[in-house]
Residue, then its C-alpha position, 0 to 999 in steps of 0.5 A: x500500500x502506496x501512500x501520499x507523500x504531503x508537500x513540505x514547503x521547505x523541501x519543495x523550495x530547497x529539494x528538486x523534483x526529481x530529489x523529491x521523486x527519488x526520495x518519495x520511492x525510497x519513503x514508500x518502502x519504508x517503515x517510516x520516513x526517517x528510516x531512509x535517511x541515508x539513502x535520501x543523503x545519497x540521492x540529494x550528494x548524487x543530484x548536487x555531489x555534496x549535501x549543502x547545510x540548506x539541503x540537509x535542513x529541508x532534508x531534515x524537515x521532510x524526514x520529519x526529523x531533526x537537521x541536528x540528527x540527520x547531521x549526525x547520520x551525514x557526518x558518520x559517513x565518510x562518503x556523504x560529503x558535506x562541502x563541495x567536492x569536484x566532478x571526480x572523488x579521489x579516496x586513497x586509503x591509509x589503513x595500515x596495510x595501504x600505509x605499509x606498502x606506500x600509500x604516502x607515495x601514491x598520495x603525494x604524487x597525486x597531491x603533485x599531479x593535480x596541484x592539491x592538497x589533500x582535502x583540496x579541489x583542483x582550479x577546473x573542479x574537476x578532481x578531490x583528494x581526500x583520505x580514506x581509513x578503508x577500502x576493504x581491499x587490504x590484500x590489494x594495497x595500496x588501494x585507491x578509488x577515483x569516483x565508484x571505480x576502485x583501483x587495487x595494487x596501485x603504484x606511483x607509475x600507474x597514476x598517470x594510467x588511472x587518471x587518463x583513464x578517468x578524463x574520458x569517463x562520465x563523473x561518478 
């Protein structure tokens, strides 16, 4: 059983229609709207790559929970990005196995390449340097994602490979 969704001025002001309606399908199998909180997070970081503190507020509303509470579910995860981020996300993970077998090397020399530092956006918007404590793929390391496509085994000499990769392929 479908029910309607009310309008919530707020959101309908802050939140596009094509949020709403990706939201609203997540709302109508859920127990109670809350419930999909973080998939309503993902939705909004997919339409707009980050989640703005106005988005979060109206998010919050239309919840109908607190901007305090869903703040609190955005910050625990690390791939809901709360400031602006570029069109490609590139996570390096620095667990300890990736840190043992050289991911300060990959690190700095993407820091070089792109120009940033980590927790920086490139000029052209095009890239983020961010750290990452895992990517579950220890037996891989060092380990390295570029948007949704991770990147196992990585050395310095196969980033120049990855990024070049990446230049033709639509931003995740």
């Amino acid at each position: 059983m479908s029910e309607q969704i009310p309008a919530v001025n707020l959101a309908n002001t802050v939140l596009s229609d094509a949020e709403l309606a990706d939201i609203n399908a997540e709302i109508a199998h859920a127990p109670y709207r809350a419930a999909v909180a973080i998939d309503a997070l993902k939705i909004v970081q997919a339409h707009r790559r980050w989640v703005s503190d106005e988005a979060l507020a109206a998010l919050a509303d239309y919840l109908q929970m607190s901007a305090a509470e869903l703040d609190s579910i955005a910050t625990f995860y690390n791939l809901i990005f709360r400031r602006p981020v570029g069109e490609n996300v590139i996570l390096v993970c620095n667990s300890v196995t990736c840190w043992i077998k050289g991911c300060d090397g990959i690190r700095q020399a993407l820091s070089e390449r792109l120009g940033i530092r980590e927790g920086e956006t490139t000029a052209d918007d095009r890239y983020t340097l961010l750290p990452v404590t895992c990517l579950g793929a220890c037996d891989k390391a060092p380990v390295l994602m570029v948007g949704n496509e991770k990147f196992e085994d990585v050395t310095v000499e196969g980033l120049a490979g990855i990024l070049e990769r990446r230049e033709g392929a639509t931003p995740a």
